[in-house]
C-alpha positions in Angstrom: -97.0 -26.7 -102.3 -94.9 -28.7 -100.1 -91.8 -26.5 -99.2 -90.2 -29.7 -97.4 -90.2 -31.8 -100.4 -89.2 -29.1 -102.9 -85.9 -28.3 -100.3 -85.0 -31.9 -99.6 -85.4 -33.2 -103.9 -83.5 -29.5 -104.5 -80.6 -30.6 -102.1 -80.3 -34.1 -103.5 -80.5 -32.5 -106.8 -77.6 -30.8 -106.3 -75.8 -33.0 -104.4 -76.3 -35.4 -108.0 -75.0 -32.1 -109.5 -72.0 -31.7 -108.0 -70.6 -35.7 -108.3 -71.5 -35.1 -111.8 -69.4 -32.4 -112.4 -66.6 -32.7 -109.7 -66.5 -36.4 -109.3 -64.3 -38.9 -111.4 -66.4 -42.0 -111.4 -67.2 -44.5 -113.5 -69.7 -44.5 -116.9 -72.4 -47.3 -114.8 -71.8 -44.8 -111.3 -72.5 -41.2 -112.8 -75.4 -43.3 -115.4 -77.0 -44.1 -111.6 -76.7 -40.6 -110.3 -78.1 -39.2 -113.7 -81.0 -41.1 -113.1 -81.4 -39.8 -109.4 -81.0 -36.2 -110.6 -83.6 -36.2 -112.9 -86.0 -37.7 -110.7 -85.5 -35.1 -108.2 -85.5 -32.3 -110.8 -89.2 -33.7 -112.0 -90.1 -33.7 -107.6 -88.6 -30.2 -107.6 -91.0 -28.6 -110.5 -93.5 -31.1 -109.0 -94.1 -30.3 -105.4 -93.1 -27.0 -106.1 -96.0 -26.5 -108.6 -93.9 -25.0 -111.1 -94.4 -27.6 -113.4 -96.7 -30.6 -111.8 -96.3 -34.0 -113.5 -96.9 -36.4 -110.9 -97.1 -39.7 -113.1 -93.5 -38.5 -114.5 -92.3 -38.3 -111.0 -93.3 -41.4 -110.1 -92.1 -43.0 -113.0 -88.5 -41.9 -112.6 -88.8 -42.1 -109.2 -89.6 -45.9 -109.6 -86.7 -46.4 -112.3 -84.3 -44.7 -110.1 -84.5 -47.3 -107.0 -84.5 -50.1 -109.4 -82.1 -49.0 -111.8 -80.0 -46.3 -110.7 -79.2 -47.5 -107.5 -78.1 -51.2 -109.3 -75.8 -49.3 -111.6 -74.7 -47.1 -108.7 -73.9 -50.6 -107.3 -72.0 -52.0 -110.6 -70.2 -48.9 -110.7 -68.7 -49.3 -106.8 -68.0 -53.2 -106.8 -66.8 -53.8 -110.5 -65.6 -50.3 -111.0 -62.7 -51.9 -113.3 -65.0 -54.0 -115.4 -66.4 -53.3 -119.1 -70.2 -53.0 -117.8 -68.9 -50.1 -115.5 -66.4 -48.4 -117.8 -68.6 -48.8 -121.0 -71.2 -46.5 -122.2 -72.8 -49.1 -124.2 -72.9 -52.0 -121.3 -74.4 -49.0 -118.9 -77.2 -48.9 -121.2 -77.3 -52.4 -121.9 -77.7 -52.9 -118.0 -79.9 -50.0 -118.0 -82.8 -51.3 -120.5 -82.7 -55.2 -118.8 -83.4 -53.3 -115.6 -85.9 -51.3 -116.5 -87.3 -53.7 -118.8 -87.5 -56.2 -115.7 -89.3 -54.0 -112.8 -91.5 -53.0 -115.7 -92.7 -56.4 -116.5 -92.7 -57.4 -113.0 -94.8 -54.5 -111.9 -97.2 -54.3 -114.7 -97.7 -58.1 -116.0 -97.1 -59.7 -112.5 -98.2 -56.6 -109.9 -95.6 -56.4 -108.1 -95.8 -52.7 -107.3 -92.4 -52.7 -104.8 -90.0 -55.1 -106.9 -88.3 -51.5 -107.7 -87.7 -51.6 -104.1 -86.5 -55.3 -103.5 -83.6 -54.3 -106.2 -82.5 -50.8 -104.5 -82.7 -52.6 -101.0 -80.8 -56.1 -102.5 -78.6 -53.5 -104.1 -78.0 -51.3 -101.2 -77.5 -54.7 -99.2 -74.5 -55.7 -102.1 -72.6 -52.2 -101.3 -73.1 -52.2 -97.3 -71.1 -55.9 -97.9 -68.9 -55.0 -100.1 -67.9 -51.9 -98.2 -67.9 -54.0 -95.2 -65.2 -56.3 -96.8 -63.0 -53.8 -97.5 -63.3 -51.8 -94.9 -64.7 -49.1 -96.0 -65.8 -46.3 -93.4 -67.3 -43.8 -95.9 -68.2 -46.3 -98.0 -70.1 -48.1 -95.2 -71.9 -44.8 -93.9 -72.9 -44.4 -97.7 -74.1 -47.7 -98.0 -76.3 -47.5 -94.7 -77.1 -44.2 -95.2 -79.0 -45.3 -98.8 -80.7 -47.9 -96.8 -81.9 -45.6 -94.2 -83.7 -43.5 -96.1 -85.4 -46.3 -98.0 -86.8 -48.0 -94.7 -87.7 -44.3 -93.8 -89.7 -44.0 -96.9 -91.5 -47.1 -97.1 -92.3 -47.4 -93.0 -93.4 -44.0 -93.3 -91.7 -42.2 -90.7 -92.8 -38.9 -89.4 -90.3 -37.6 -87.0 -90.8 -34.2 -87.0 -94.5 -32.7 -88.4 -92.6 -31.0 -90.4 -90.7 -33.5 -92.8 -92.5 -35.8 -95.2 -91.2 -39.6 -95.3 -90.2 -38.6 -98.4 -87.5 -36.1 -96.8 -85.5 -38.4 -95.1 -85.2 -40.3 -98.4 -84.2 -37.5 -99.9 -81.4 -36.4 -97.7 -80.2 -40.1 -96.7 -79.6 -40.4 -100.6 -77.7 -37.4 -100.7 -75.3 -38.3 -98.1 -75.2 -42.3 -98.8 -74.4 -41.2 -102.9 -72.4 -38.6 -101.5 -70.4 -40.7 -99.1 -70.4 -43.6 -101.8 -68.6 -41.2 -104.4 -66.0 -40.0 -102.0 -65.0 -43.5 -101.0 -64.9 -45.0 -104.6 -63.3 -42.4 -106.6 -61.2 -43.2 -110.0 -57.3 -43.4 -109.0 
């Protein structure tokens, strides 16, 4: 059991709980952080080893930094616009995107296009946060693309935190920071 991981995927979890329930966003947004939650619910029963299903993990962990953080992206910048306010254009968005980093990763290999989207995607919000001047927008956006380049350099700051940690609790507080800044008037 790694008590590290099962704290830091528990924390993000309910971080993802709490905008859920408390946060006025749009369909595309809370579609995003959906995503996000259940992949740290499935790291939470499986690092724990309540419930191990790595594959499962992996899986939504994958579809969450290609899809979820594009929709959490289409929910910020066209927050007005039928794809974000629509159930049916969420899922519309969601099946091309998971459709595409399947294909790209299985037919063509490419094991980190999930990654290219979440950082180009990450990349889109720290702009358009940076354009309108965001501040807790900004911190949200960077925050998100902190943890990435934690995860995939690898870092080990302290013995004991996985680079899966600081992804963990960057996400929190970039999704956090991202939901306080972009909320439904």
């Amino acid at each position: 059991m790694i008590t590290s991981l099962v704290l830091s995927d528990a924390f993000l979890l309910c971080v993802c709980f709490y905008i859920l329930l408390a946060s006025p966003q749009s369909v595309t947004f809370k579609f995003g952080v959906s995503l996000v939650s259940v992949a740290s619910f499935l790291g939470v029963l499986k690092f724990s080893e309540i419930l191990p299903l790595p594959s499962l993990h992996a899986f939504f962990s994958s579809l969450s930094a290609s899809s979820a953080i594009l929709m959490i992206m289409v929910g910020i910048i066209w927050r007005s616009r039928l794809v974000a306010v629509s159930s049916r254009y969420a899922w519309i968005l969601f099946m091309v995107s998971a459709a595409l980093t399947f294909i790209m990763s299985s037919a063509f290999g490419l094991n980190y296009f999930g990654y290219m989207m979440a950082g180009i995607s990450t990349v889109g919000i720290i702009c358009h946060q940076a354009i309108l001047k965001n501040k807790d927008g900004l911190i949200g956006g960077v925050s998100l693309l902190v943890g990435f380049l934690a995860f995939l350099t690898k870092i080990e700051l302290f013995s004991i935190l996985e680079p899966g940690d600081y992804l963990h609790f960057f996400m929190a507080v970039g999704i956090y920071k991202l939901s306080r800044s972009t909320v439904l008037v």
